[in-house]
C-alpha positions as CSV (number, residue, x, y, z in Angstrom):
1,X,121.7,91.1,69.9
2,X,124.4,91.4,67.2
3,X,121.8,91.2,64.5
4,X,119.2,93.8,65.9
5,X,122.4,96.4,66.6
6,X,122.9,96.0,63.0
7,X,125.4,98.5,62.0
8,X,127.3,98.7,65.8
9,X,129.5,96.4,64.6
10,X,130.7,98.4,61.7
11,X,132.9,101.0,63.5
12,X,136.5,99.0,64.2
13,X,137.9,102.7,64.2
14,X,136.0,104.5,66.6
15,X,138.5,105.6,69.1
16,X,135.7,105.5,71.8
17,X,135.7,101.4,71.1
18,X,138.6,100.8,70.5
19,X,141.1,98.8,73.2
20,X,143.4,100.9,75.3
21,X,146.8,100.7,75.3
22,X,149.0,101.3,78.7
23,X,152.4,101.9,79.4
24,X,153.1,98.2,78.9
25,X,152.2,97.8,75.6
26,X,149.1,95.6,77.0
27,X,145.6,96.1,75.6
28,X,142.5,95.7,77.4
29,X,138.9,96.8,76.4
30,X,135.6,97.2,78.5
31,X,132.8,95.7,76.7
32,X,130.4,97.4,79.0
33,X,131.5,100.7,78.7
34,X,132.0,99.9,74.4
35,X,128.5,99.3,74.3
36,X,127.0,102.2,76.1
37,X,129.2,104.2,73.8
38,X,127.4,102.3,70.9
39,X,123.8,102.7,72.0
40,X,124.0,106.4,72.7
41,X,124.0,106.2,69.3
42,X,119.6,105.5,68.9
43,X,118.0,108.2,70.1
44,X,114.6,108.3,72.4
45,X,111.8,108.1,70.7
46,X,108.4,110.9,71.6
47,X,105.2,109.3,71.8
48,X,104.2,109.7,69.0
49,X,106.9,108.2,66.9
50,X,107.2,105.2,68.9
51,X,103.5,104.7,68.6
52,X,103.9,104.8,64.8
53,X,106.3,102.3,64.7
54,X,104.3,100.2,66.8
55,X,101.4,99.9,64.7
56,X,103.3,99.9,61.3
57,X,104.6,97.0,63.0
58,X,101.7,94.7,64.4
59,X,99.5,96.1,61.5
60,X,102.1,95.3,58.7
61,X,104.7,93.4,59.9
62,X,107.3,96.2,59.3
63,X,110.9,94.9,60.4
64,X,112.5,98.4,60.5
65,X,109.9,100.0,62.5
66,X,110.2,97.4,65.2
67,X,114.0,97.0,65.0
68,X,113.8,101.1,65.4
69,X,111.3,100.4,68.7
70,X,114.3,97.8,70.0
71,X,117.3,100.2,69.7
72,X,115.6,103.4,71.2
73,X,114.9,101.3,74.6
74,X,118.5,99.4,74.9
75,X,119.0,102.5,77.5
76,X,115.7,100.9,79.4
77,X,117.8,97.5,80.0
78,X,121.3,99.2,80.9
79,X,119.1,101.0,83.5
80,X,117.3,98.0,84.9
81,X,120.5,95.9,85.2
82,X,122.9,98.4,86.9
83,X,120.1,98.1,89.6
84,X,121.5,94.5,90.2
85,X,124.9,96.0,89.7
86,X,125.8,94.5,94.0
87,X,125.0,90.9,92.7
88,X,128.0,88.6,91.8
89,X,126.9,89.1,87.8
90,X,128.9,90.0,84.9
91,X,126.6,92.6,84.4
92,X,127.0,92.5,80.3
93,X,125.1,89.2,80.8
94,X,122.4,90.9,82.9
95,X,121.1,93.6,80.5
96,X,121.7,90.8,77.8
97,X,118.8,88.8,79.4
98,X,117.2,92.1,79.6
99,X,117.6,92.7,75.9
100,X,115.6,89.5,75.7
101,X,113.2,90.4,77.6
102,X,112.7,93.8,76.0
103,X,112.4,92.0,72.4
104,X,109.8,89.9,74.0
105,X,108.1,92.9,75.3
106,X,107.9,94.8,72.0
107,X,106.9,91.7,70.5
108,X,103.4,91.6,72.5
109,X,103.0,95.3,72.7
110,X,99.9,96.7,71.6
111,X,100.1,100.5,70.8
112,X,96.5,101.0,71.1
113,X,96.5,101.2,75.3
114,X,97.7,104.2,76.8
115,X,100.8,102.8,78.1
116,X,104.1,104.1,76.6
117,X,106.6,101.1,75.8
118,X,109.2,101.6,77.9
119,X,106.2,101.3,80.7
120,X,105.3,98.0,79.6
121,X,108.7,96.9,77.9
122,X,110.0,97.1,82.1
123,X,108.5,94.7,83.7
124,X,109.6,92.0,80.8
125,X,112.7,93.5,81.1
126,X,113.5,92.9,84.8
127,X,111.5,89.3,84.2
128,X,113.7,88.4,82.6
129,X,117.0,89.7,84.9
130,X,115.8,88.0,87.3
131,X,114.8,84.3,85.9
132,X,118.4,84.7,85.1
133,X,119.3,85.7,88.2
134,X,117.8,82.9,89.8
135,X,118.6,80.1,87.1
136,X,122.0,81.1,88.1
137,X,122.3,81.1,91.9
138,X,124.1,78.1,92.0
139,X,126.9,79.1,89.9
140,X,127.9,81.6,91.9
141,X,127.0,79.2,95.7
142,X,124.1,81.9,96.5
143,X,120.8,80.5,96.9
144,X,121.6,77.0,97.4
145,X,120.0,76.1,101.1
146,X,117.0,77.5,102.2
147,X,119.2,79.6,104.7
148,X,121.2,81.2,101.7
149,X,117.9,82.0,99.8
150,X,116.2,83.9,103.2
151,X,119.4,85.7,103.6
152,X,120.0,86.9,100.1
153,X,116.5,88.6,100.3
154,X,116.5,89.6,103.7
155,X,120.0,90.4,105.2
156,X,120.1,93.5,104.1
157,X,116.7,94.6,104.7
158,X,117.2,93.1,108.4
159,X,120.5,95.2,108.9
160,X,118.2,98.5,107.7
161,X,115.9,98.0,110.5
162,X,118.4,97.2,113.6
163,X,119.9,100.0,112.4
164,X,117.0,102.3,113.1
165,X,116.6,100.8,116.2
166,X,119.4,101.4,117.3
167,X,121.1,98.2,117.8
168,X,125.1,97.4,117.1
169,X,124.8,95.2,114.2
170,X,127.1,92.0,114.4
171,X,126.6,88.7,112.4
172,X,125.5,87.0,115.4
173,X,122.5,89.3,115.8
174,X,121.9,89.2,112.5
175,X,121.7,85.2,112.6
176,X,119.9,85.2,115.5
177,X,116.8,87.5,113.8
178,X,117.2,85.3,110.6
179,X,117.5,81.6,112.7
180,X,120.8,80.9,110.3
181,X,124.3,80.4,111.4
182,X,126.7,83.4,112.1
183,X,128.6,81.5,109.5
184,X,126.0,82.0,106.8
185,X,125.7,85.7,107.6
186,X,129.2,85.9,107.3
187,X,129.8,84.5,104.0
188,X,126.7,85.8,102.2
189,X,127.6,89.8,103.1
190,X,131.0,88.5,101.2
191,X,129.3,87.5,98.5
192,X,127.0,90.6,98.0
193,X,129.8,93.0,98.7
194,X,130.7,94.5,95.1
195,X,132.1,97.7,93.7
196,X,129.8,100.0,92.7
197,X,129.8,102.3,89.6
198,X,128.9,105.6,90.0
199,X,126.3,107.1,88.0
200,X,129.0,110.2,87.1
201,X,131.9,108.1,85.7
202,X,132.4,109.3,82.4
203,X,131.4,106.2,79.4
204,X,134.8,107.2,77.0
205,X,137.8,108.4,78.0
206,X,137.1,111.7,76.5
207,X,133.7,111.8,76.9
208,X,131.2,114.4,78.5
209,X,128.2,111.7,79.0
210,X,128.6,109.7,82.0
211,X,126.2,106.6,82.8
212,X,123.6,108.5,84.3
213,X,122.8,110.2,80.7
214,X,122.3,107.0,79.5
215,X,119.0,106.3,81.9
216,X,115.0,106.7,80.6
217,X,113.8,109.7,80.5
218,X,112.7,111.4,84.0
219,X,109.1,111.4,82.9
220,X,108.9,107.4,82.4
221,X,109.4,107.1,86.0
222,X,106.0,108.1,86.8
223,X,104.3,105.8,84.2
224,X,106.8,103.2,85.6
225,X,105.7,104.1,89.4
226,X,102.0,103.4,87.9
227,X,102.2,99.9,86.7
228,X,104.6,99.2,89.6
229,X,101.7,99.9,91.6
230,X,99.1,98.1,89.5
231,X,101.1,94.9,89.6
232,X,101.4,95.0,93.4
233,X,97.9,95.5,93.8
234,X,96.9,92.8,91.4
235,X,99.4,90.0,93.6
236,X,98.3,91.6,96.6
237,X,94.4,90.9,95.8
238,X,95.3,87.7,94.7
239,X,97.5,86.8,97.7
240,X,94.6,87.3,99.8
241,X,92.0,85.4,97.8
242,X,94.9,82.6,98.3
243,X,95.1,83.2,102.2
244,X,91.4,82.7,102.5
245,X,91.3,79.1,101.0
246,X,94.3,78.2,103.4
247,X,93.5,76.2,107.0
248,X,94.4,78.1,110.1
249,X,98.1,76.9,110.3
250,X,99.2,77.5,106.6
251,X,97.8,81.0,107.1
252,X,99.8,81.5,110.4
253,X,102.4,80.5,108.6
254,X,102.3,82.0,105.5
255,X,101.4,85.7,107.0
256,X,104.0,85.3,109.9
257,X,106.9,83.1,108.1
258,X,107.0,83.1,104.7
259,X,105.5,86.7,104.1
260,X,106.8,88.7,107.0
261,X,109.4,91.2,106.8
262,X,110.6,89.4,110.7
263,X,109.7,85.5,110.1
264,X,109.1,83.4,113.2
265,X,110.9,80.5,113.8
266,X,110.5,76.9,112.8
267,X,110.4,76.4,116.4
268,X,107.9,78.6,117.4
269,X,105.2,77.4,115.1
270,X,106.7,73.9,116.3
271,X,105.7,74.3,119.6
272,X,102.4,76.4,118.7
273,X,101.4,73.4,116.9
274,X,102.1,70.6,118.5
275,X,104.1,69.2,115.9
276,X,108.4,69.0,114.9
277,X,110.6,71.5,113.2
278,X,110.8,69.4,110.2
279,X,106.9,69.3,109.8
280,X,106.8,73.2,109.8
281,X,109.5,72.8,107.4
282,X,107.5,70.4,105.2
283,X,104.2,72.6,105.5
284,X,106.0,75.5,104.2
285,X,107.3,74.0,101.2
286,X,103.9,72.8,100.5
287,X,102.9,76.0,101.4
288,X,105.4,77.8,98.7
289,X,104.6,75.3,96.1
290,X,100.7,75.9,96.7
291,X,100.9,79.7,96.4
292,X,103.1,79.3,93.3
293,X,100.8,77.8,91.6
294,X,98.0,79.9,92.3
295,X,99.3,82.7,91.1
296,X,100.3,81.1,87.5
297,X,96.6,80.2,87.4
298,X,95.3,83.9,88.0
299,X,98.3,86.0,86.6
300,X,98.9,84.5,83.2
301,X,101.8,86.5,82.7
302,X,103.3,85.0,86.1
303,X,104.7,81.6,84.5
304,X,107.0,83.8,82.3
305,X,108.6,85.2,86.0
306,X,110.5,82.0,87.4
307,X,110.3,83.7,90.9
């Protein structure tokens, strides 16, 4: 990013950059909070101007107009990342990939569809996050067993819904609704405890723009709510073109294990089946594999999304 923020780096003075000094003589600086004081710097851009700069740059080429569409949607990534914000990341890494994907996204844009950039620029954006995200996994010991993967996407969902029940929520029930070990329950809500950062903390020391001013503007949100909902009807047609080429027991299985908010148990589709534990097991990889493969075939855009 150092050569697309072009002149960021040419403020070693700016006493909103520079390291702080405490009582003890000792230095430290925040890169995060450096660098959303040096992207407040490009403003938004209307529609119109940023659809001028997108066609002066796939019609011409034009370096500066597309270097002008980066900067005025670094704000897009900050906002994307800080949703991941819980996850053991450095989270200067996370909109780093997000930069990526945002360059990608501008790269392929085409400014003559009615979409605004930041609407399509998004969904690269968190693409991106997340292939890092789960490239990553094993660095920081989440995602390594199967168990570790089902409870870093579903433990906290599955607390939400004993908790409108009703229930007292304690590891062991939540390992019993997941099939995992209390153990495993235990150390993953370790590992996705974090400190938060509130949306009001100033971004300088003497500033009056916290890190909420730094987020899209409140109008994108419904072109963003759009495409969200586009995208989830395109998998969801395609997930059930994929279900109907499946035999009875991968369907079962997919619908009521891999897909369902409360997965059955290995053993139950064991005994259902006639057949062991490990078998399911084996089916369900299969299964996973299968449906992965599918949906690079249909979604072209899916292979770029290492989900």
């Amino acid at each position: 990013m150092n050569n697309i923020l072009g002149d960021a780096d040419k403020h070693p003075q700016d006493p909103e950059v520079l390291p702080k000094v405490d009582e003890r003589g000792l230095s430290s600086y925040d890169p995060l909070r450096g660098y959303l004081v040096e992207i407040r710097k490009y403003p938004f851009l209307s529609r119109e101007e940023e659809h001028q700069l997108a066609v002066r740059f796939r019609e011409q080429g034009d370096l500066d107009a597309v270097t002008q569409l980066i900067l005025s949607h670094l704000r897009l990534s900050v906002s994307i990342a800080m949703e991941y914000k819980k996850l053991p990341f450095n989270t200067m890494d996370l909109i780093q990939e997000g930069n990526v994907g945002l360059m990608h996204a501008v790269k392929k844009y085409d400014p003559y569809k009615n979409v605004r950039v930041a609407t399509y620029a998004a969904w690269w954006i968190r693409a991106y996050i997340l292939k890092h995200i789960l490239q990553n996994w094993r660095l920081v010991r989440i995602g390594t067993t199967e168990a570790q993967r089902k409870l870093f996407f579903r433990l906290s969902k599955e607390r939400e819904a004993l908790e409108k029940r009703g229930m007292v929520i304690t590891p062991k029930l939540l390992a019993d609704q997941l099939n995992v070990r209390e153990k495993e329950v235990l150390e993953m809500t370790q590992r996705l405890e974090g400190h938060e950062v509130s949306l009001s903390t100033p971004v300088g020391e003497e500033e009056h723009t916290s890190f909420g001013d730094l987020l899209p503007a409140p109008q994108e949100d419904t072109e963003k709510h759009l495409a969200d909902k586009q995208l989830k009807t395109l998998f969801q047609s395609k997930l059930d073109a994929f279900s109907k080429q499946l035999k009875t027991r991968e369907a079962d299985i997919l619908s009521n294990r891999v897909l369902s908010e409360h997965p059955k148990t290995l053993e139950i589709f064991a005994q259902k089946y006639g057949i062991s534990k490990e078998r399911v097991r084996q089916v369900e990889t299969n299964l996973l594999k299968k449906l992965k493969k599918y949906m690079q075939t249909e979604i072209p855009d899916f292979k770029n999304i290492s989900v």
